[in-house]
MDTraj code that builds the backbone (N, CA, C; nanometers):
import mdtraj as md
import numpy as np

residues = "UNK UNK UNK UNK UNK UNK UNK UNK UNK UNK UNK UNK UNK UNK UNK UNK UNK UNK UNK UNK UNK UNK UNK UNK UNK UNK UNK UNK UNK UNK UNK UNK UNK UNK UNK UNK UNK UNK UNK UNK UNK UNK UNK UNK UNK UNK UNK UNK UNK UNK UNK UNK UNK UNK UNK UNK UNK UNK UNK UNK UNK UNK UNK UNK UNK UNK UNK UNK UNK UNK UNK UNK UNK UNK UNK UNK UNK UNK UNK UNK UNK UNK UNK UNK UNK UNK UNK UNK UNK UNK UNK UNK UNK UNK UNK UNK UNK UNK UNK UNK UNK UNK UNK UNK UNK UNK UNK".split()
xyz = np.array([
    [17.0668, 5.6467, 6.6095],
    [16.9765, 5.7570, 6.6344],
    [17.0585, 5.8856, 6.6468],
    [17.0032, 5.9527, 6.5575],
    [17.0589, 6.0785, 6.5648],
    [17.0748, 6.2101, 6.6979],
    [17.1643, 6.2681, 6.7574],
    [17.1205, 6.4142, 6.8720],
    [17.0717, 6.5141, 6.7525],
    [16.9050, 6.5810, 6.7990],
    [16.8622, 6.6968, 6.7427],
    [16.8758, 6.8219, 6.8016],
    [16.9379, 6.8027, 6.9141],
    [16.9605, 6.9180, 6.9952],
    [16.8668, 6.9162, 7.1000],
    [16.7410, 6.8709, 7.1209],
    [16.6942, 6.8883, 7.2123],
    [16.6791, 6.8050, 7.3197],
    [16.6552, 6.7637, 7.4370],
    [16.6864, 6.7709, 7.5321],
    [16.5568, 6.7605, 7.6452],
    [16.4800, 6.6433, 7.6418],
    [16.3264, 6.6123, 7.6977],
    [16.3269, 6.6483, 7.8322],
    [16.2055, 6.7030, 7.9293],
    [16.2184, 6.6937, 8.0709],
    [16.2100, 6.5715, 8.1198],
    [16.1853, 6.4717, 8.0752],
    [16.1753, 6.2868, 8.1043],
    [16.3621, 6.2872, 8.1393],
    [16.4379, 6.3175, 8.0083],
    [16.5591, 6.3027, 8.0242],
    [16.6105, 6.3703, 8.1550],
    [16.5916, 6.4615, 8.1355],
    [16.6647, 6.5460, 8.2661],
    [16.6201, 6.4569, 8.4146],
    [16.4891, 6.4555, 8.4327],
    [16.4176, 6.3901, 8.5810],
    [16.5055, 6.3000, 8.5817],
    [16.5043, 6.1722, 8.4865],
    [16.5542, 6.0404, 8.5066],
    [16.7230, 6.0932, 8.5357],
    [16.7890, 6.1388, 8.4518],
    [16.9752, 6.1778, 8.4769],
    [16.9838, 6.2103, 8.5889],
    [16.8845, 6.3259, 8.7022],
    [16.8998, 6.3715, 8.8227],
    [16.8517, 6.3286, 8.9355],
    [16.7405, 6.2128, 8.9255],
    [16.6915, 6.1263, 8.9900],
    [16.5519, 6.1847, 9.0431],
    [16.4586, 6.2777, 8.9687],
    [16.3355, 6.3209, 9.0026],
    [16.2447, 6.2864, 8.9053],
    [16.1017, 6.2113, 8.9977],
    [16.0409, 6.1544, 8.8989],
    [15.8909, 6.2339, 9.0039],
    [15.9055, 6.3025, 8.8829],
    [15.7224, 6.4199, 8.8826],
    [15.5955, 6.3050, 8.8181],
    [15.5344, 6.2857, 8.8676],
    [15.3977, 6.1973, 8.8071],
    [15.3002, 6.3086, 8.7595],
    [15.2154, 6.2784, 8.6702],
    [15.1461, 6.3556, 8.5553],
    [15.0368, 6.4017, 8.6279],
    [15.0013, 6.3856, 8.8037],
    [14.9054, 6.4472, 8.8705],
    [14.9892, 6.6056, 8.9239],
    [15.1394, 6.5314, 8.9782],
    [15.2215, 6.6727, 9.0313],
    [15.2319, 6.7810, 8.9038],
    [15.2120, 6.7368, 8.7665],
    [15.2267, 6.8685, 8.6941],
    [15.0939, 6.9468, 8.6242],
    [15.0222, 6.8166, 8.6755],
    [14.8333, 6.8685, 8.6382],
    [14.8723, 6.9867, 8.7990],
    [14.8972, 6.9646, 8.9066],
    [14.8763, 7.0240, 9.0254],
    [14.9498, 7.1696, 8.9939],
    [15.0817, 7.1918, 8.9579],
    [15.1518, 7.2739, 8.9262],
    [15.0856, 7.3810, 8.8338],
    [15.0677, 7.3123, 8.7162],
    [14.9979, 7.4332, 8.6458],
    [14.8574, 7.4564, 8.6890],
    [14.7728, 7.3839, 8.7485],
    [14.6698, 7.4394, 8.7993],
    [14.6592, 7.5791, 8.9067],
    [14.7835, 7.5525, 8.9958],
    [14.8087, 7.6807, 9.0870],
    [14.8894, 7.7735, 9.0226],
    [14.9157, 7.7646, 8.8880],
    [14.9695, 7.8700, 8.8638],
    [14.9144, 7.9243, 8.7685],
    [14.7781, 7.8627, 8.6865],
    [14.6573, 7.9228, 8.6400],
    [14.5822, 8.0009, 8.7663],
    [14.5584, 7.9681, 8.8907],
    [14.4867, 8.0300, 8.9955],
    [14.5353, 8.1502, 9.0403],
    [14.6964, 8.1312, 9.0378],
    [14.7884, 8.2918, 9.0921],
    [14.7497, 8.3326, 8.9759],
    [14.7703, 8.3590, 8.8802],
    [14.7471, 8.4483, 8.7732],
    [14.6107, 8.5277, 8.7778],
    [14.4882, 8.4253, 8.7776],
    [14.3248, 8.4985, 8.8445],
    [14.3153, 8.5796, 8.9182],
    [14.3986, 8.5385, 9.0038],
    [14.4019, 8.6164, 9.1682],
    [14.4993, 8.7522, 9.1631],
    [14.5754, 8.7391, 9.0961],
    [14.6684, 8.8793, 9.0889],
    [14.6023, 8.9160, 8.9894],
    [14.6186, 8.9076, 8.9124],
    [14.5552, 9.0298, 8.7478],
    [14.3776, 9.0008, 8.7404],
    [14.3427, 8.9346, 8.8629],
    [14.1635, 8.9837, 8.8499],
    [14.1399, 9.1219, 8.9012],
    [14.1651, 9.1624, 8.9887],
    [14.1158, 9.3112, 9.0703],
    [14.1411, 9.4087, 8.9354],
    [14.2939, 9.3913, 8.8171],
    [14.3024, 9.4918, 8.7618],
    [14.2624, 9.4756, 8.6368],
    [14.2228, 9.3466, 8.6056],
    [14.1536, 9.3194, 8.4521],
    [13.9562, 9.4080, 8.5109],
    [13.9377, 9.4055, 8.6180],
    [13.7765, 9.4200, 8.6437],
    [13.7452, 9.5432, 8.7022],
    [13.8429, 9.6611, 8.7383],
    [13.8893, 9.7601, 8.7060],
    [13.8762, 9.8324, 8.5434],
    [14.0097, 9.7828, 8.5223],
    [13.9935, 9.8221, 8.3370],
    [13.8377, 9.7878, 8.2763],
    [13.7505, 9.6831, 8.2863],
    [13.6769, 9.6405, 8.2413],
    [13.5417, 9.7299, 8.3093],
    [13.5246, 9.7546, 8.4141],
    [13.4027, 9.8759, 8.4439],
    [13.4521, 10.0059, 8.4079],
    [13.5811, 10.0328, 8.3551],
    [13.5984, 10.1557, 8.3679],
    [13.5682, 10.1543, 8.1692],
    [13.6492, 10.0686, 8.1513],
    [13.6147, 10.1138, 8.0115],
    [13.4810, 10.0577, 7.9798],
    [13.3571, 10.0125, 8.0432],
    [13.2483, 9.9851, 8.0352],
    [13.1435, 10.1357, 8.0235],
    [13.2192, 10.2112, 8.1810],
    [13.1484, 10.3243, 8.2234],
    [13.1818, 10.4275, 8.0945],
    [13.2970, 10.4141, 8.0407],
    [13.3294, 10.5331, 7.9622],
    [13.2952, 10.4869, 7.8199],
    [13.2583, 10.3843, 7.7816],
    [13.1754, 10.3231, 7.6497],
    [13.0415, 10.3792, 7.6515],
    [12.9545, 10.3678, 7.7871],
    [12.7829, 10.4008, 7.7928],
    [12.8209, 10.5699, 7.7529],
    [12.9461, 10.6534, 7.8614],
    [12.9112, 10.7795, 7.8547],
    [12.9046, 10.8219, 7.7311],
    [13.0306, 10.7822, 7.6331],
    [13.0339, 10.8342, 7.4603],
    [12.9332, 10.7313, 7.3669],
    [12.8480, 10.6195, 7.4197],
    [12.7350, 10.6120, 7.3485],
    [12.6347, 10.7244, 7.3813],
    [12.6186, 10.8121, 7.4608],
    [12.5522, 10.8605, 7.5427],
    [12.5183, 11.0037, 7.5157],
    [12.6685, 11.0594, 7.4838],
    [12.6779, 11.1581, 7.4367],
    [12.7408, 11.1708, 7.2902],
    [12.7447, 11.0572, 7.2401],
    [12.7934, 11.0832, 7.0632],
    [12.9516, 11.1165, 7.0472],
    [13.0279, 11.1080, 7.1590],
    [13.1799, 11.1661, 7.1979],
    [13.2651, 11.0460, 7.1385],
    [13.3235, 11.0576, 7.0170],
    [13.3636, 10.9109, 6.9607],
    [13.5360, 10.9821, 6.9668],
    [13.5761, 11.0330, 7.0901],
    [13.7391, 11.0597, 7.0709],
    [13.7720, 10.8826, 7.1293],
    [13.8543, 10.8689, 7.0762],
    [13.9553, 10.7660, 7.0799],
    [14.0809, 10.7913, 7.2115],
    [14.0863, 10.9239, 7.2449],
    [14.1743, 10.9269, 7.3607],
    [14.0939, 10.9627, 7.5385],
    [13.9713, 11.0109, 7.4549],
    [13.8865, 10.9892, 7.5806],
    [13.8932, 10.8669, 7.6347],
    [13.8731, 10.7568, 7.5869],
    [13.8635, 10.5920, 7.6245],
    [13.9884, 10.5604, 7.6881],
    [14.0949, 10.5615, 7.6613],
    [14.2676, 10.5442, 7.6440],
    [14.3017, 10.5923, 7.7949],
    [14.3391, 10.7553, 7.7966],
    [14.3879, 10.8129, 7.8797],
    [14.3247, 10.7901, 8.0019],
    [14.2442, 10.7831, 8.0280],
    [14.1580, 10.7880, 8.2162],
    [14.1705, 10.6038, 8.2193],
    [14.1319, 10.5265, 8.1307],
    [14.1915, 10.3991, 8.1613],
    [14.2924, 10.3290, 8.1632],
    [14.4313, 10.3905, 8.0899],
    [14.5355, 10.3790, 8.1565],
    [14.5829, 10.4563, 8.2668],
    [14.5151, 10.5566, 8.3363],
    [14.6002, 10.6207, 8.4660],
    [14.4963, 10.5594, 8.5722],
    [14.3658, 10.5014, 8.5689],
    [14.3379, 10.4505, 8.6804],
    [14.3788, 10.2753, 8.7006],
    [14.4103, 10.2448, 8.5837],
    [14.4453, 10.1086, 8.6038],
    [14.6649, 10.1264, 8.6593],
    [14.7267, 10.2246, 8.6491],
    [14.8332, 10.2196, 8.6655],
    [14.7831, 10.2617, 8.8603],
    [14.7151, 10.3595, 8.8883],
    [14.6654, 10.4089, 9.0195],
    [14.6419, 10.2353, 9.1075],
    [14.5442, 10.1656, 9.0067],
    [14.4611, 10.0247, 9.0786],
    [14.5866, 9.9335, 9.1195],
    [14.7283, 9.9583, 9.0062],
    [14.8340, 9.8297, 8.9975],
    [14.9110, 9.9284, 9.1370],
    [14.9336, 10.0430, 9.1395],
    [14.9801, 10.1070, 9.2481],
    [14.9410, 10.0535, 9.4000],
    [14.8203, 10.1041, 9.4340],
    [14.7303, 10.0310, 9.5115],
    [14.7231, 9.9170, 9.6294],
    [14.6883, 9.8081, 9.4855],
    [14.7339, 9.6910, 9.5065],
    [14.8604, 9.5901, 9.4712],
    [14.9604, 9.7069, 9.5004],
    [15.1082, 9.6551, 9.4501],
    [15.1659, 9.5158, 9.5275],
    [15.1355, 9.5991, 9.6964],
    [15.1494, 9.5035, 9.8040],
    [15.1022, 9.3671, 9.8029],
    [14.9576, 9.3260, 9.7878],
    [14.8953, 9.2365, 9.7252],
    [14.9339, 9.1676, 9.6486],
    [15.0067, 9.2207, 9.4876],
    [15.0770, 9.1268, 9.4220],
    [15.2327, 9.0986, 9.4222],
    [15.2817, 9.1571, 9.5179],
    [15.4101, 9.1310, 9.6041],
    [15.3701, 9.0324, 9.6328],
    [15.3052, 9.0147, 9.6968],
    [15.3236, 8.9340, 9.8480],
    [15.2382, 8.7660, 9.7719],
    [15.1681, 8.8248, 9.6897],
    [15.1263, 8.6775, 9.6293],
    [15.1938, 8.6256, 9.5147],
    [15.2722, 8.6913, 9.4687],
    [15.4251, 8.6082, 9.4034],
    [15.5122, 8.5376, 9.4901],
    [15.5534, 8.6534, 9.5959],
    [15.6511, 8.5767, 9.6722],
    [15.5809, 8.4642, 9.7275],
    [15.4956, 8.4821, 9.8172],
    [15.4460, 8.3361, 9.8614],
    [15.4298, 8.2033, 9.7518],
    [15.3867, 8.2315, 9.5911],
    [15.3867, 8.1291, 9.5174],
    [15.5097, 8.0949, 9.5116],
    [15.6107, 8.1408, 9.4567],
    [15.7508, 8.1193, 9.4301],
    [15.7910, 8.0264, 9.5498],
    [15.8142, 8.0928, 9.6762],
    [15.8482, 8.0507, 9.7996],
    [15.8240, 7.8710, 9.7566],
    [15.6333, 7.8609, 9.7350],
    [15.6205, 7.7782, 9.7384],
    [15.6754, 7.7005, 9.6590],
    [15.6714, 7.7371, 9.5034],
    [15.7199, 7.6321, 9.4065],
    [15.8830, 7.5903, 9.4227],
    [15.9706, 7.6961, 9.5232],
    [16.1199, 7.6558, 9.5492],
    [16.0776, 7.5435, 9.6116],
    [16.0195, 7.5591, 9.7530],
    [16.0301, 7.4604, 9.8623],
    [15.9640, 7.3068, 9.8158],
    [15.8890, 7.3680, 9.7329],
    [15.8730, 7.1857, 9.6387],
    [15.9387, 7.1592, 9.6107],
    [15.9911, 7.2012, 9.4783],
    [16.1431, 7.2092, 9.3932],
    [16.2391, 7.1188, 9.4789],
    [16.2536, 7.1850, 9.5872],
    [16.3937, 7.1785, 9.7123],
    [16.3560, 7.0128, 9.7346],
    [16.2187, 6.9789, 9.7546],
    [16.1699, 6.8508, 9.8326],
    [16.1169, 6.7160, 9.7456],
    [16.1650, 6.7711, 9.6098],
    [16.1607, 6.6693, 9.4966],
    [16.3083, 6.6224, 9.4775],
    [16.4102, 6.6266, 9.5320],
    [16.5505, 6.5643, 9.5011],
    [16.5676, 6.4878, 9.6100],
])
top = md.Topology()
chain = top.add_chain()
for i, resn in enumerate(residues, 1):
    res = top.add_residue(resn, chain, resSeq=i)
    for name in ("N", "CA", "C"):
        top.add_atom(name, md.element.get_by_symbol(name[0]), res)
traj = md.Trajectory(xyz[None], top)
Protein backbone atom coordinates (compact mmCIF):
# COMPACT_ATOMS: atom_id res chain seq x y z
CA UNK A 1 0.00 0.00 0.00
CA UNK A 2 1.09 3.02 -1.10
CA UNK A 3 1.69 6.77 1.48
CA UNK A 4 -0.59 9.50 -0.45
CA UNK A 5 0.34 12.02 1.79
CA UNK A 6 -2.50 12.21 3.74
CA UNK A 7 -2.91 11.55 7.06
CA UNK A 8 -6.72 10.44 8.62
CA UNK A 9 -8.03 11.88 12.07
CA UNK A 10 -8.76 7.95 12.98
CA UNK A 11 -4.87 7.77 12.50
CA UNK A 12 -3.85 10.49 14.61
CA UNK A 13 -6.65 9.58 17.73
CA UNK A 14 -5.47 5.94 17.64
CA UNK A 15 -1.17 7.02 17.51
CA UNK A 16 -2.06 9.51 20.56
CA UNK A 17 -4.42 7.46 22.39
CA UNK A 18 -7.84 9.59 21.91
CA UNK A 19 -10.81 7.95 20.88
CA UNK A 20 -13.78 10.71 20.05
CA UNK A 21 -17.10 8.58 19.36
CA UNK A 22 -19.30 9.88 16.42
CA UNK A 23 -21.88 11.41 19.17
CA UNK A 24 -18.71 13.71 20.69
CA UNK A 25 -18.27 15.11 17.08
CA UNK A 26 -22.14 15.24 16.19
CA UNK A 27 -21.91 17.35 19.81
CA UNK A 28 -18.92 19.51 18.69
CA UNK A 29 -20.13 20.73 15.56
CA UNK A 30 -23.51 21.21 16.77
CA UNK A 31 -22.19 23.96 19.36
CA UNK A 32 -20.29 25.40 17.02
CA UNK A 33 -23.18 25.74 14.47
CA UNK A 34 -25.09 27.44 17.66
CA UNK A 35 -21.99 30.01 18.48
CA UNK A 36 -22.04 31.08 15.07
CA UNK A 37 -26.27 31.91 15.32
CA UNK A 38 -25.67 33.54 18.40
CA UNK A 39 -22.78 35.86 17.46
CA UNK A 40 -23.54 36.88 13.77
CA UNK A 41 -27.55 36.79 14.51
CA UNK A 42 -27.98 40.39 16.14
CA UNK A 43 -25.76 41.59 12.99
CA UNK A 44 -27.12 39.49 10.07
CA UNK A 45 -30.95 40.99 11.48
CA UNK A 46 -29.65 44.38 11.68
CA UNK A 47 -28.28 44.36 8.04
CA UNK A 48 -31.48 42.59 7.10
CA UNK A 49 -34.21 45.37 8.50
CA UNK A 50 -32.01 47.91 7.50
CA UNK A 51 -31.60 46.93 4.07
CA UNK A 52 -35.35 45.90 4.18
CA UNK A 53 -36.26 49.59 5.43
CA UNK A 54 -34.12 51.15 2.70
CA UNK A 55 -35.55 48.67 -0.19
CA UNK A 56 -39.51 49.87 0.76
CA UNK A 57 -38.03 53.64 0.91
CA UNK A 58 -36.47 53.50 -2.95
CA UNK A 59 -39.50 51.29 -3.98
CA UNK A 60 -41.31 54.14 -2.60
CA UNK A 61 -39.77 56.85 -3.98
CA UNK A 62 -38.39 55.46 -7.44
CA UNK A 63 -34.59 56.28 -5.91
CA UNK A 64 -32.75 53.30 -7.70
CA UNK A 65 -29.00 54.73 -6.51
CA UNK A 66 -27.05 51.73 -5.79
CA UNK A 67 -24.98 53.64 -3.08
CA UNK A 68 -27.98 54.75 -1.25
CA UNK A 69 -28.51 50.91 -0.24
CA UNK A 70 -24.53 50.25 0.37
CA UNK A 71 -23.34 53.21 2.39
CA UNK A 72 -25.91 53.61 5.54
CA UNK A 73 -25.79 49.67 5.62
CA UNK A 74 -22.38 49.28 5.90
CA UNK A 75 -21.81 52.11 8.64
CA UNK A 76 -24.70 50.90 10.78
CA UNK A 77 -23.80 47.35 10.64
CA UNK A 78 -19.92 48.34 11.41
CA UNK A 79 -21.74 50.84 14.47
CA UNK A 80 -24.07 47.26 15.45
CA UNK A 81 -20.43 45.01 15.27
CA UNK A 82 -18.99 48.05 17.45
CA UNK A 83 -21.73 47.85 19.94
CA UNK A 84 -21.92 44.48 20.40
CA UNK A 85 -18.17 43.84 20.23
CA UNK A 86 -18.14 42.87 23.98
CA UNK A 87 -20.79 40.25 23.38
CA UNK A 88 -18.81 38.60 20.72
CA UNK A 89 -15.64 38.75 22.80
CA UNK A 90 -16.82 37.23 25.42
CA UNK A 91 -18.79 34.47 23.48
CA UNK A 92 -15.68 33.27 21.62
CA UNK A 93 -13.67 33.25 24.51
CA UNK A 94 -16.01 31.29 26.56
CA UNK A 95 -16.48 28.74 23.43
CA UNK A 96 -12.79 28.31 22.91
CA UNK A 97 -12.16 28.16 26.73
CA UNK A 98 -14.56 25.50 26.34
CA UNK A 99 -13.41 23.49 23.38
CA UNK A 100 -9.52 23.73 25.10
CA UNK A 101 -10.79 22.33 28.40
CA UNK A 102 -12.36 19.36 26.47
CA UNK A 103 -9.47 19.07 24.25
CA UNK A 104 -7.25 19.12 27.66
CA UNK A 105 -9.78 16.20 29.14
CA UNK A 106 -9.73 13.89 26.10
CA UNK A 107 -5.93 12.65 26.64
Amino acid sequence: MEYDGRISSKHICNTIGIEMGFEDNIEMISLAFWQVLKLAGPVLVVALLIGLTIGIIQAATSINEMTLSFVPKVIIVILTIAIFSNYLILGLSDYFMFIFERVATLG
